[in-house]
N, C-alpha and C positions, 0 to 999 in steps of 0.2 A: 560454614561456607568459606571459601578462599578467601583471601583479602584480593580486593581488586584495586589496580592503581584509581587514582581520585579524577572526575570529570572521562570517566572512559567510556565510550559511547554506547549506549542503552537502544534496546529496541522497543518503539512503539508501532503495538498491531489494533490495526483499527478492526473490530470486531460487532459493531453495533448494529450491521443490516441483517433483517430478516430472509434474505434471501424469496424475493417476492416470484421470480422470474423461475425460480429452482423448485418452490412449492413447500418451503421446509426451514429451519435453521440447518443452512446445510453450514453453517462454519462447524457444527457438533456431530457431522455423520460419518459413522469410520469409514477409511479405508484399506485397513488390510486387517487382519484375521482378529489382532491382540488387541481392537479395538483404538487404536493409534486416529487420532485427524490428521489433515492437512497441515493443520499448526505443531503438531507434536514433530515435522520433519521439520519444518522451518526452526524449529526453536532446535531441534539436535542441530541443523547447519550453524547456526547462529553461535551457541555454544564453544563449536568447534571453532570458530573464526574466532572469539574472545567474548564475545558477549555475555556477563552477567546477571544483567536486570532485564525484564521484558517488563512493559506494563500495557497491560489489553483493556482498550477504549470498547464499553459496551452500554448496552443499557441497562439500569442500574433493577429493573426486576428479574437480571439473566446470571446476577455475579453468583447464585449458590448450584448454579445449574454450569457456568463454567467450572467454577474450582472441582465441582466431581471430574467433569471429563478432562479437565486436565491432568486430574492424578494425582496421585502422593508423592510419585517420583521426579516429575520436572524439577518442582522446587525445593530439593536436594542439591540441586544441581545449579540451579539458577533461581533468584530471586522473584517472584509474579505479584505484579502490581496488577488494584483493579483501579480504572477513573471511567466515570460516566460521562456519557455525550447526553444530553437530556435538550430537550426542543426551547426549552426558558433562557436555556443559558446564551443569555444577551447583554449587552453594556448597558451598564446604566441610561434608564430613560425610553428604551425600546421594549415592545411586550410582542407577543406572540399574535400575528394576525386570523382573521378567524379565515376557521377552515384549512387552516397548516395544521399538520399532523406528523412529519416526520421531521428529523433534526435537517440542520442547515448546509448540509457535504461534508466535502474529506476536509477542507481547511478549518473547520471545525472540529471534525473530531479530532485533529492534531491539537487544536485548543484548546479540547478537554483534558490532555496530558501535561498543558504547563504549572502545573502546583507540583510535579513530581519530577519536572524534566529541566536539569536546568544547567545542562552540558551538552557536550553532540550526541546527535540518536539517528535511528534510521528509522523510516516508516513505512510499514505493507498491510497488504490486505490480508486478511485471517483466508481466505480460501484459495489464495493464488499459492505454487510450486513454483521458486524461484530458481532451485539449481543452485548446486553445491558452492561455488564459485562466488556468488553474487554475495554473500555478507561477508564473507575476507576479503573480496576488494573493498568494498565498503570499508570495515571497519580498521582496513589497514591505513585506506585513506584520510579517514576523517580525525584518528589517531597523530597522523604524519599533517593535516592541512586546519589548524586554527583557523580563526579568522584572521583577516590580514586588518592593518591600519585604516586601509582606504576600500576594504571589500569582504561582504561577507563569504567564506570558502562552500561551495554545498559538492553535493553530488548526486547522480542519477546512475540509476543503471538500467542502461538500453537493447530492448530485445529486436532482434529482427520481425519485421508483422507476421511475415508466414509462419514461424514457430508459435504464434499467440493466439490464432484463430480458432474458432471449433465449428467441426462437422454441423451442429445441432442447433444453430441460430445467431445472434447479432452479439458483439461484446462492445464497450466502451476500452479505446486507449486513446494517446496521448500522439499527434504527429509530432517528433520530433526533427529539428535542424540544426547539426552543430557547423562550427568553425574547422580552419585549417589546423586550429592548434587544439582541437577536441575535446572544446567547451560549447555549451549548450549555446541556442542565438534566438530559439523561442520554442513552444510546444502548444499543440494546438489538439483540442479536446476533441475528440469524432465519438459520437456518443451510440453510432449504430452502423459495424463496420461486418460482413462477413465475408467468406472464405473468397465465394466466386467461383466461377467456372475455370477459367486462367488466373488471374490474381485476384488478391483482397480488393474489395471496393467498397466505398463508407455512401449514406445518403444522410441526407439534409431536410427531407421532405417527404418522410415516410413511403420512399421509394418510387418517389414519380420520375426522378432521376437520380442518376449514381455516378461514380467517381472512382477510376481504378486507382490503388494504390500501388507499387512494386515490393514487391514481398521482402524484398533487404533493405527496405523503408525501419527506421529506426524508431522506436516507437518505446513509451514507457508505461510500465505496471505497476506503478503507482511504487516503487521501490526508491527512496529519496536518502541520503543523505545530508542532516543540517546539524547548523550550530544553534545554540540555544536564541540565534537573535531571530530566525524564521517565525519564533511565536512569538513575540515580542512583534513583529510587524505584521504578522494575522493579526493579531490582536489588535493593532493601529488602523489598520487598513478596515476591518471589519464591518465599523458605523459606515461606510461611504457605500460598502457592501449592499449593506442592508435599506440605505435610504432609497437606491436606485431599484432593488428587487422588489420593496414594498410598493413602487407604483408599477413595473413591468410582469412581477410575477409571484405576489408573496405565497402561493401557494404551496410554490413547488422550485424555486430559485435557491440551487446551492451555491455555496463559496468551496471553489477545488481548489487541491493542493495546488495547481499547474495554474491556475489566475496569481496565487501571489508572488507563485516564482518570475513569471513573465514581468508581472513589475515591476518585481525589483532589478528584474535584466535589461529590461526600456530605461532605467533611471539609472544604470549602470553602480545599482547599491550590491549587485551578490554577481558569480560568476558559477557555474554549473560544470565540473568534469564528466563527462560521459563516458563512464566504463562498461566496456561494452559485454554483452555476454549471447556466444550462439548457442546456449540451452534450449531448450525446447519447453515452452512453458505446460502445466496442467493445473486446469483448473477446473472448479464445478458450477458452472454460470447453470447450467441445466441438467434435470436428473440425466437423461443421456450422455452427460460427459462423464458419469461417475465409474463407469465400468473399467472406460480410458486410463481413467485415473488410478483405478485399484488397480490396473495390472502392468502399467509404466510404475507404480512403486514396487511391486512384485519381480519386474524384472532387476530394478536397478539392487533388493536386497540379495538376492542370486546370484549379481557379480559382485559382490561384499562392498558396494556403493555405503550402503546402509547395514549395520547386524539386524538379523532375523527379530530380535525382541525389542528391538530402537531401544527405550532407553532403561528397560529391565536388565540387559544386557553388562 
């Protein structure tokens, strides 16, 4: 493997849901012919932007069932880390309430990747298509933006909502608002948004009423990047987390990425650049979206986007 320069920003893909809404482990279901996932494109983009290590947060009776469909040939290529996200893993003094059953959100499975992460990284979802673009700004930026004396440096990158939507049902994002000078100012989690008749519109209350949104509304897919100090403050933040979930909701109360960003943006400890990107996203929230998706990759290898064997090639 190349030698890569030292502290150069890694990718962490959070990998750990069962895809309950999809019917399936769709992070493992191909999409085009040679039997390739969604994560085999993202990790060719990523590659190509500079990226040499990935390491995929899963659950820890899925890691011999990954390393087959990943292949022999990524990690030719690039380095693949496994770390588990597991429902125990809690600070000393805290235990599992009963009747929880899944792990604790995205802020967590970012915290299952700090025994291996301990420079800048970027973090996404195993089943979201981010677009060519998205991890060279990234990784161009967080290459060029340490952290500063008085602030930690992060980054986001923001899609328009109407590229993010599907035909086929409800998705969770991220309202974003940035500044004149196009840094982040808060993000705000809408956990059940769809398309609309006219524009995307999110509800609150399982649709007794709704909320339009405007479709060049900025919005994030969970594509972040940070410095090694974001887990370093999950991790701080965490107990306070938990103390308040266990009497409101311990059942089913996650810690998201976009909670510990925002605090540390109220306490003016981190500041967010918002690079933006007009890709059109694909993703497989539901089996109906896979077909979408098999054949927006199909197109994009026919204008030589992609080669025809990704990474056989």
């Amino acid at each position: 493997m190349e030698e890569i320069m030292m502290n150069a920003p890694v990718l962490v893909i959070m990998a750990a849901g069962m895809g309950s809404r999809y019917g399936g482990l769709k992070q493992i279901d191909p999409v085009d012919e040679n039997g390739n996932i969604i994560i085999h494109y993202s990790l060719f983009d990523a590659y190509r932007a500079g990226f040499r290590t990935a390491v995929f947060v899963i659950k820890p009776e899925l890691e011999e069932t990954f390393k087959e469909v990943i292949g022999p040939n990524v990690p030719k290529k690039m380095e693949i880390k496994y770390v588990h996200q597991v429902i125990t893993d809690l600070p000393e003094g805290y235990s599992v309430p009963e009747g929880r059953t899944k792990p604790w959100g995205t802020a967590h499975a970012a915290l299952a990747a700090r025994s291996v992460v301990n420079g800048p990284f970027v973090i996404i979802n195993s089943d979201d298509y981010y677009g060519v673009g998205a991890f060279q700004k990234m990784y161009d930026y967080l290459c060029a933006h340490p952290d500063s004396e008085d602030c930690y440096e992060y980054a986001m990158v923001g899609y328009l909502l109407k590229n993010t939507v599907t035909e086929n049902g409800s998705v969770a994002r991220g309202i974003c608002t940035s500044n004149t000078q196009g840094y982040l100012e808060n993000v705000v989690e809408r956990t059940k948004i769809v398309k609309g008749e006219v524009m995307p519109r999110y509800t609150e209350d399982d649709g007794v009423t709704w909320t339009d949104v405007p479709g060049d509304t900025i919005v994030s897919m969970n594509i972040w990047g940070f410095t090694r100090s974001y887990l370093d403050e999950a991790a701080a933040r965490f107990p306070k987390f938990l103390d308040e979930t266990m009497k409101t909701n311990p059942t089913k109360g996650e810690y998201y990425l976009p909670t510990v960003v925002g605090q540390l943006l109220a306490e003016s400890k981190a500041r967010v650049r918002v690079l933006s990107s007009e890709d059109k996203w694909y993703g497989v929230t539901y089996k109906e979206d896979k077909p979408v998706v098999v054949n927006a990759l199909a197109r994009m290898r026919q204008e030589g986007l992609y080669p025809q064997n990704l990474w056989n090639d």
